[in-house]
C-alpha positions as CSV (number, residue, x, y, z in Angstrom):
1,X,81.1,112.8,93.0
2,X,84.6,111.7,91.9
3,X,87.6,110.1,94.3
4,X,90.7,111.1,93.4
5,X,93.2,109.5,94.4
6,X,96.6,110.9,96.6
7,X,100.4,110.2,95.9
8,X,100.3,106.3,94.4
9,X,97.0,104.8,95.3
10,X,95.2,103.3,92.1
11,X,91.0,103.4,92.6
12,X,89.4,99.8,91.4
13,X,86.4,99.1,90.6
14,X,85.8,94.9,91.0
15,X,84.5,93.0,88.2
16,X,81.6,90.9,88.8
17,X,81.9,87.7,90.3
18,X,81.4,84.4,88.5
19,X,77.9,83.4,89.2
20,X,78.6,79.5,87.3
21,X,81.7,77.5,87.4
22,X,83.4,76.6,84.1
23,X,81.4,72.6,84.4
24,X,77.9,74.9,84.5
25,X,77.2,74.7,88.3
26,X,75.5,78.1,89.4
27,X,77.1,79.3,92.7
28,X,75.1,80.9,95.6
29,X,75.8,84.6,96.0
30,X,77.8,83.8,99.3
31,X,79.4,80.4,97.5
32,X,81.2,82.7,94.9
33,X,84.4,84.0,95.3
34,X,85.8,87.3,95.8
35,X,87.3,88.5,92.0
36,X,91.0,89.6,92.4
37,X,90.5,91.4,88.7
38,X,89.5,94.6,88.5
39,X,89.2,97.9,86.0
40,X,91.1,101.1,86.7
41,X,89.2,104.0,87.6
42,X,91.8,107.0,89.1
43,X,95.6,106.8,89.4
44,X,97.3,108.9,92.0
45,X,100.2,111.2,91.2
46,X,102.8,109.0,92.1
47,X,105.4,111.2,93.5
48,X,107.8,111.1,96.5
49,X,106.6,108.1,98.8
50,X,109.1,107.3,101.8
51,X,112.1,109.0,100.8
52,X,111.6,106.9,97.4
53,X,110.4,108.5,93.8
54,X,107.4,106.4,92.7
55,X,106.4,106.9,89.3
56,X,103.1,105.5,88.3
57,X,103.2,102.2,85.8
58,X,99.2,101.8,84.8
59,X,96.1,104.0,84.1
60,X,92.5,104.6,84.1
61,X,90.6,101.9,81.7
62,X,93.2,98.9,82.2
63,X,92.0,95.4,83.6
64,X,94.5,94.4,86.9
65,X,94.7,91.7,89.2
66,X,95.4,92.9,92.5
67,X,96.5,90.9,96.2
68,X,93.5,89.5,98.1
69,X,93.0,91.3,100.7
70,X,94.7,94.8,99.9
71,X,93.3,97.9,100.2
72,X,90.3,99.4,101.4
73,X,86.7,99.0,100.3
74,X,84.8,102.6,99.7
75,X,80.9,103.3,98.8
76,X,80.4,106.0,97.0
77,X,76.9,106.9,94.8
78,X,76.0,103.4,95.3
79,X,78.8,102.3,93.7
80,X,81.5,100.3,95.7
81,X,85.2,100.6,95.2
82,X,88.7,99.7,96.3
83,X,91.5,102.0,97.0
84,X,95.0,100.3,96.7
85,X,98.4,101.1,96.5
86,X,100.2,100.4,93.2
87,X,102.6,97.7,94.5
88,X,99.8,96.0,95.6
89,X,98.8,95.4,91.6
90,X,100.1,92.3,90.9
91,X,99.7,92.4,87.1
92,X,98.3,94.6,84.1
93,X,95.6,92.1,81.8
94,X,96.1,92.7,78.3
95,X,93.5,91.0,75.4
């Protein structure tokens, strides 16, 4: 199966969570923190959202940090995922 995503919602899939902190203490699975970064997955269309035009500003394959608690969490093929809305993408993480 495939999600694809309608007018501008991005698909994320979360990068794994920091099992040690940076000193070398290894967290509990409940101890770690939710990561805000993420990798691009499916971009929407973009399109007319509200009365406004929305063009879409990222695409599949780039690394994003994205608000806390946005979106919603989806399960698909055993694989988990989160469906956002672009201006909920706080910033594009280039190497």
């Amino acid at each position: 199966m495939k999600l694809v995503p309608l007018a501008d919602r991005v698909v994320l899939k979360q990068l794994e969570a920091e099992e040690t902190t940076k000193s070398g203490i290894i967290l509990t699975s409940s101890a770690q923190e939710k990561p805000q970064e993420a990798e691009i997955v499916a971009v929407g269309p973009g399109g007319v959202i509200d009365g406004k035009e929305v063009k879409m500003h990222v695409e599949v394959g780039q690394k994003v940090i994205y608000s806390r608690y946005a979106g919603s969490e989806v399960k698909l093929d055993g694989q988990e995922y989160i469906v956002v809305r672009q201006n909920d993408i706080l910033a594009i993480v280039e190497d």
